[in-house]
Structures are given as structure tokens and as C-alpha cells.
N, C-alpha and C positions, 0 to 999 in steps of 0.2 A: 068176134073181132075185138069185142069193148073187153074181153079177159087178157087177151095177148099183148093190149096196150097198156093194161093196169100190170101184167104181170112184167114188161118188157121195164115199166118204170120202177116197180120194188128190183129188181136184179139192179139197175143203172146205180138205184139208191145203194144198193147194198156194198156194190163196185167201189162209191165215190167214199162211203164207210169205212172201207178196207185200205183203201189206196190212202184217205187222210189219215189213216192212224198208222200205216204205217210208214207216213213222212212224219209225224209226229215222235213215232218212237226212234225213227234215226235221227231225227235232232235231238231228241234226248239224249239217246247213248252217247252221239258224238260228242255233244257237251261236254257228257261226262268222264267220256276218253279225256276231252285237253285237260280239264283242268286237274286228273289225277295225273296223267303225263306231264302239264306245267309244274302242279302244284310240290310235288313228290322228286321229280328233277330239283328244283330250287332247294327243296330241305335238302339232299345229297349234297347239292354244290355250297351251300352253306355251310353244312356241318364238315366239310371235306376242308374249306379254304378257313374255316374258326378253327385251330387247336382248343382253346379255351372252352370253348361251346361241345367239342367232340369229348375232350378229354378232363370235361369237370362235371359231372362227375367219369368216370369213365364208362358205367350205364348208358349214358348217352349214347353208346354206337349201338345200340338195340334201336336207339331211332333211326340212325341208318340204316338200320338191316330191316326196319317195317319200313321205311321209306321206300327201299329197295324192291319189294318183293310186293309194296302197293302200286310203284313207276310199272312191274311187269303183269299188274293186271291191267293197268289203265294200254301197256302196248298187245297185247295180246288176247285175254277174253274179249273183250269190251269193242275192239274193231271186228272180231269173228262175229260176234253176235249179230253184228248189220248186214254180217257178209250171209248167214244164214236166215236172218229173217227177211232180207231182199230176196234170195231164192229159195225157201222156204224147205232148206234142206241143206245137211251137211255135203257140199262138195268134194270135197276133199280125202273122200278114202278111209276104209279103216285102219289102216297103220298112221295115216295122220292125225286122225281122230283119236287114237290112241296115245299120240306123244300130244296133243293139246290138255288131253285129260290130265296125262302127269305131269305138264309143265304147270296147267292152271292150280290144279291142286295142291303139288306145291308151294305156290306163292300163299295161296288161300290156309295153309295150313304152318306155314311158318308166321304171319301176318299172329292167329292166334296163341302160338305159341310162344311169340315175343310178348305179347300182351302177358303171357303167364308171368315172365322173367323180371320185366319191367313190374309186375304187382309184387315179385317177392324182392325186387331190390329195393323201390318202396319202402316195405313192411322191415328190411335189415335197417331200412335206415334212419325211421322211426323207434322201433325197438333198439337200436343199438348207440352206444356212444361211439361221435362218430370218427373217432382212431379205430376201433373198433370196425366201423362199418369200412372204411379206407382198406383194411386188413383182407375182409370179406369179397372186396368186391376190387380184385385188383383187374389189370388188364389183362391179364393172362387167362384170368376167371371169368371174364368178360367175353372173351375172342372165343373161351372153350362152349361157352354159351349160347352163342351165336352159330356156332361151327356145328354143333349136337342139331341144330333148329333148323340148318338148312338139310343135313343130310340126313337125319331121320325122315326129314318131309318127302325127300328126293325118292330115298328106299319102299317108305310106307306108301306113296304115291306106284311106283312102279311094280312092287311086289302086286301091289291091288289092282292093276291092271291084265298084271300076267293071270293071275286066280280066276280073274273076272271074265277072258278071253278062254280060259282053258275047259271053262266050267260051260259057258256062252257056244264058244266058238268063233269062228270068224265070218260067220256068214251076220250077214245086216239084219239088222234088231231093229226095235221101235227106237232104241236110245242112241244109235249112231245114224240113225235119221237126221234127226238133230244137235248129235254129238252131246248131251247131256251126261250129266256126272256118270259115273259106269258105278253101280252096288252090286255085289254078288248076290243074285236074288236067291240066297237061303238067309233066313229071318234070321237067326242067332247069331252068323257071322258079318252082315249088315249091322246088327245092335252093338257088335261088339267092336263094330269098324267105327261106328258114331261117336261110342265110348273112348273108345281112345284117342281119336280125332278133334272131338267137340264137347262132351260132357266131362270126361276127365280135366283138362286144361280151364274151360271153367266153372269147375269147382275149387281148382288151385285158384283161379282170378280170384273167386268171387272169396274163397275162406282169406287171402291173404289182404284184399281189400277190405274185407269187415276187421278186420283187426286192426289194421292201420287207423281206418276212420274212428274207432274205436277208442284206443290211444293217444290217438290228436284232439279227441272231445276232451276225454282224461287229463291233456296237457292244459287245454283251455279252460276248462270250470277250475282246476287248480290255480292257474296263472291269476285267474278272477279272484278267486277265496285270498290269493294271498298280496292283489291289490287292493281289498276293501279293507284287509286288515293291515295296511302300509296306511290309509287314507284315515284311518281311525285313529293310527296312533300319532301322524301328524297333527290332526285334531286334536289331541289332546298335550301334545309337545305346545300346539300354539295358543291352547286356555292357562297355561302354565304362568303366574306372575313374572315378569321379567325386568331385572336391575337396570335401572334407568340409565346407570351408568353403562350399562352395553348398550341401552338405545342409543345414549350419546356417541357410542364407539362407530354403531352402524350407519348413524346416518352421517358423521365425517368421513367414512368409508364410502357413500354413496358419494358425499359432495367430490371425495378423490378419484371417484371412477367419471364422474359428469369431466372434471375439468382432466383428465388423463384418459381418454378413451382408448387408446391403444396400449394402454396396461394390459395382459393378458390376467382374469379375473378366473378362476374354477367354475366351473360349470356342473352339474349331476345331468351328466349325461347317456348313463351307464340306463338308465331305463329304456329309452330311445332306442337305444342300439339292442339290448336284449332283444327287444318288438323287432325290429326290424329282421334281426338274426331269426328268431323263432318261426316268422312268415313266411323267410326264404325258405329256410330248412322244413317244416310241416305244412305250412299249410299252403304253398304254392304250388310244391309236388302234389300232393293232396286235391287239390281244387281241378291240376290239371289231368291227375288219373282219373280222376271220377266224371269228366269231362269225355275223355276218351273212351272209358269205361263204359259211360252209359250209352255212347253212341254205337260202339261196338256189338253191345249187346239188343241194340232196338234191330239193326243191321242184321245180327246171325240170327236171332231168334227164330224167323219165319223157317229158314233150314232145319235149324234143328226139330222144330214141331212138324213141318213135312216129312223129314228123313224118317221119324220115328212112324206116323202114320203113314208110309209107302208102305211097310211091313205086314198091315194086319186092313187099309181098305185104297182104290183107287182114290190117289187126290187128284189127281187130273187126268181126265180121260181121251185130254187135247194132251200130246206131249211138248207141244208147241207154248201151254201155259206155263211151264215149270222155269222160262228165261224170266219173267217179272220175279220170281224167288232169287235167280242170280243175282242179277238185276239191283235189288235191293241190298244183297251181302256185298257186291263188287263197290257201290257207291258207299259202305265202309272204308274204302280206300281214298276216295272223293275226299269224305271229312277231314281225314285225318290230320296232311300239311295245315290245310284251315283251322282245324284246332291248335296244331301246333303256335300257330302264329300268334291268335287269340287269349292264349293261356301266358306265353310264354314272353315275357318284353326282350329281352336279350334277343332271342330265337326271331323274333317280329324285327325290332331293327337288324339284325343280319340282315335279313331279305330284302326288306327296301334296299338295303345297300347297295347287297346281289343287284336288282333289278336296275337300279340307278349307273351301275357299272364302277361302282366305287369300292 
């Protein structure tokens, strides 16, 4: 009798275990639904109603277009998730399960491959003078860029589903249980799916960011070298004797600017604005990729180190653990407005504006 009571209270325990984590993990996601549906709406209706903000540079609509394609993870993965971990199973069929797979994976694979775009417009515009880079990177080159990213995504997402179905079948599997990503379970064309999906793109990120950052130190220890040697030779301009008769000149000059202060006087102002100019153009771009950059990559890592080890041992023997991996790349889309806002001052007062109704 005294086991049936001890055993009836570990089940109760176990019950109350399951049932709090799993109101804890639907507030999480749902969370994390709003504020990429908030966050991701607001950059769209921003960058839509600023011409200035869309179209300076014209690169900027690549953040429409990850804005875009982060708003349809936060409406679609991200609420299915609560819908299958509340009944602990995909509902929905395999022909739905199958257009969830292509729709989600799309988003999910355009998201990285704007990332790619955005690191080599970047990198043109760093490396290049920028008439030059204006030439490079017009609108047309811009929209064909955007256009390549959604529809390769669209094709390479459905082509991989039809393979994956044909090879599979249509009968229910462990992974339309749960509707999890669909891999052609042969190892080489798995690798080679990952590869063109996630390791190819960054490598691009990553070779065309090391080179930017690279060229901006370059610009900086120069820009240094040739202010300490501006600061040396003023130093020595001002150990130089000087005709007293020019002091006399300069300080009647002073007493004429005290008693005329709205004389307009020359100013060296040309240094000032350099900095300024050089901050906007290298090192604010700069600050705010490698911002994004790093986030993105804490975000897809876990995938890409699973996708590769699904191939050669079981990583989860629950199929049910493989949404904390989603989980973790989908809240890449989370970050993202946030960061925009954060990096960006122009892009940050938009939105207060937005929000204010102004």
C-alpha cells in the first residue's frame, strides 16, 4: 500500500513537471511570436513609408526583404510549434506538413542568404569609391537580388521536399510526427543540401566580412598615423619664432571679432566632417553587421552542428527535442528589428515615430 502511495505521488510529480514546462515553453514562444510579428511589421512599415531610409542606400531593401521573411516566421513556424507541442503531434496531415516544410524553409533560407548580400554590399562599399559603389549597387541590381533569394529558396525548398517524399513515401515517419525539417536520409545528399543551404552562404558571409573588418582597421591605424603626424607638425609650426608684428595683427583681430561677433570668421572645419563622413560610411555599417553577424551565427550554429551529426550518429532519440534547435534559429528573427533599431539612429527614430503615429 505504502509503494502505490509513494508511486501514485512521483507520477502526480512528474504530471505537475510536464504540464509546468509546458505552460512555460508556450509563453516563451508566444512571446517570441509578438515581438518578431511586432518587431519585423514595424521595420516593413518604416522602411515602406521613409523613401530616404529604403532608398539610401538602395541595399536597404534587403532589409525589407529579411524583415519580410523574419514577420513569416514569427506568423507561421512559431505559432505551429505551440500548436504541436500542446498535442504533442503534428495534426495536420502530410500534404500540410509538407507545404509548412517549404514555406518555413523558405523564409529560413532567404533570412540567410540576404545576410550573404547585405555582407558583400558592405564589402563593395568599403573596397570601392563610392561612385563607384552607386554604379555597383543600383536598384535594379538590388531588386535582381532580392528576386534570385526569394525564388531559389522557394524552388530549392520544394524540389527537397518532392526527393524527400519520393524517396520516403507518403506514409507517416517519425519526422511528420512532429513535422520537423524533412533531410533525404542518404548522407551525401543531406551534406550536400546543408552545403548549399548553410555552409556555402557562410563562407560568403564570413570571407566577405573578414575583409571589410579588415579594411576598416586599415583605414583606422592610417587615419591615426596621419593625425599624430598633423599634431607633430603643428607642434612644431607653433615652437617657430613669430614677428611680433603679426602678434600685434592677431590680437587686433581678436579685439575685432569680441566687439563684431556676427562677422562670420573661417573656421577648419574640414577635420570634423571628415570623422564624421568616415563613421557614417565604415564604421557604422561595420558595427551594425558585425552586430547582426554575430547574432545570426550564435542562432544557426546549433543547426548546422546537428544537421551535420544527424548524418553519421542519433542526436535526439526524442524527436520531440529537435524544436529547442528550431527554437533557437527562429529567435534569430526576434533579434533582428532589435538590432536594427539599436545600431541604427535614423532607423530607431523612424520607429518611435511609427509607434507614436506621427
Amino acid at each position: 500500500m505504502e509503494f502505490d502511495e509513494n508511486a501514485s505521488t512521483s507520477d502526480a510529480s512528474d504530471e505537475f513537471e510536464v504540464t509546468a514546462g509546458l505552460i512555460l515553453t508556450h509563453i516563451l514562444v508566444s512571446i517570441l511570436s509578438i515581438i518578431a510579428i511586432g518587431g519585423n511589421a514595424l521595420t516593413i512599415i518604416v522602411f515602406t513609408r521613409n523613401a530616404t531610409l529604403r532608398n539610401n542606400p538602395q541595399s536597404n531593401r534587403h532589409i525589407m526583404s529579411l524583415a519580410t521573411a523574419d514577420l513569416g516566421v514569427g506568423l507561421i513556424p512559431l505559432p505551429l510549434m505551440i500548436v504541436v507541442t500542446t498535442l504533442d503531434r503534428w495534426p495536420f496531415g502530410v500534404v500540410m506538413c509538407m507545404l509548412k516544410s517549404i514555406i518555413e524553409g523558405s523564409f529560413l533560407i532567404v533570412t540567410i542568404y540576404t545576410i550573404a548580400f547585405i555582407s558583400l554590399d558592405r564589402y563593395l562599399l568599403v573596397h570601392k569609391e563610392y561612385p563607384v559603389y552607386l554604379e555597383a549597387q543600383t536598384k535594379r541590381k538590388v531588386n535582381m537580388q532580392i528576386s534570385f533569394t526569394w525564388v531559389f529558396s522557394i524552388v530549392t525548398m520544394t524540389t527537397n521536399e518532392i526527393v524527400y517524399y519520393e524517396v520516403v513515401g507518403f506514409n507517416d515517419t517519425t519526422d511528420d510526427l512532429y513535422c520537423n525539417f524533412h533531410t533525404i536520409p542518404q548522407t551525401l545528399s543531406n551534406l550536400f543540401l546543408l552545403f548549399i543551404l548553410l555552409f556555402m552562404p557562410m563562407s560568403v558571409i564570413a570571407y566577405f566580412n573578414l575583409n571589410t573588418f579588415l579594411n576598416i582597421r586599415k583605414r583606422i591605424l592610417r587615419r591615426r598615423r596621419v593625425g599624430i603626424m598633423d599634431d607633430g607638425a603643428s607642434a612644431t609650426v607653433n615652437t617657430v619664432a613669430v614677428n611680433p608684428s603679426k602678434i600685434d595683427r592677431a590680437q587686433n583681430a581678436d579685439d575685432m571679432s569680441s566687439k563684431f561677433p556676427n562677422v562670420h570668421r573661417p573656421t577648419d572645419k574640414n577635420s570634423s566632417s571628415t570623422h564624421v563622413n568616415f563613421k557614417r560610411r565604415y564604421v557604422k555599417p561595420a558595427i551594425m553587421m558585425g552586430v547582426i553577424l554575430s547574432t545570426f551565427l550564435v542562432c544557426w550554429a546549433p543547426l548546422g552542428v546537428t544537421g551535420v551529426m544527424k548524418n553519421f550518429t542519433m542526436v535526439f532519440e526524442d524527436g520531440r527535442h529537435w524544436k529547442w534547435i528550431h527554437l533557437i534559429m527562429y529567435a534569430d528573427s526576434v533579434f533582428n528589428p532589435i538590432l536594427y533599431a539599436i545600431t541604427n539612429k535614423k532607423v530607431r527614430i523612424a520607429m518611435v515615430k511609427c509607434i507614436k503615429w506621427k
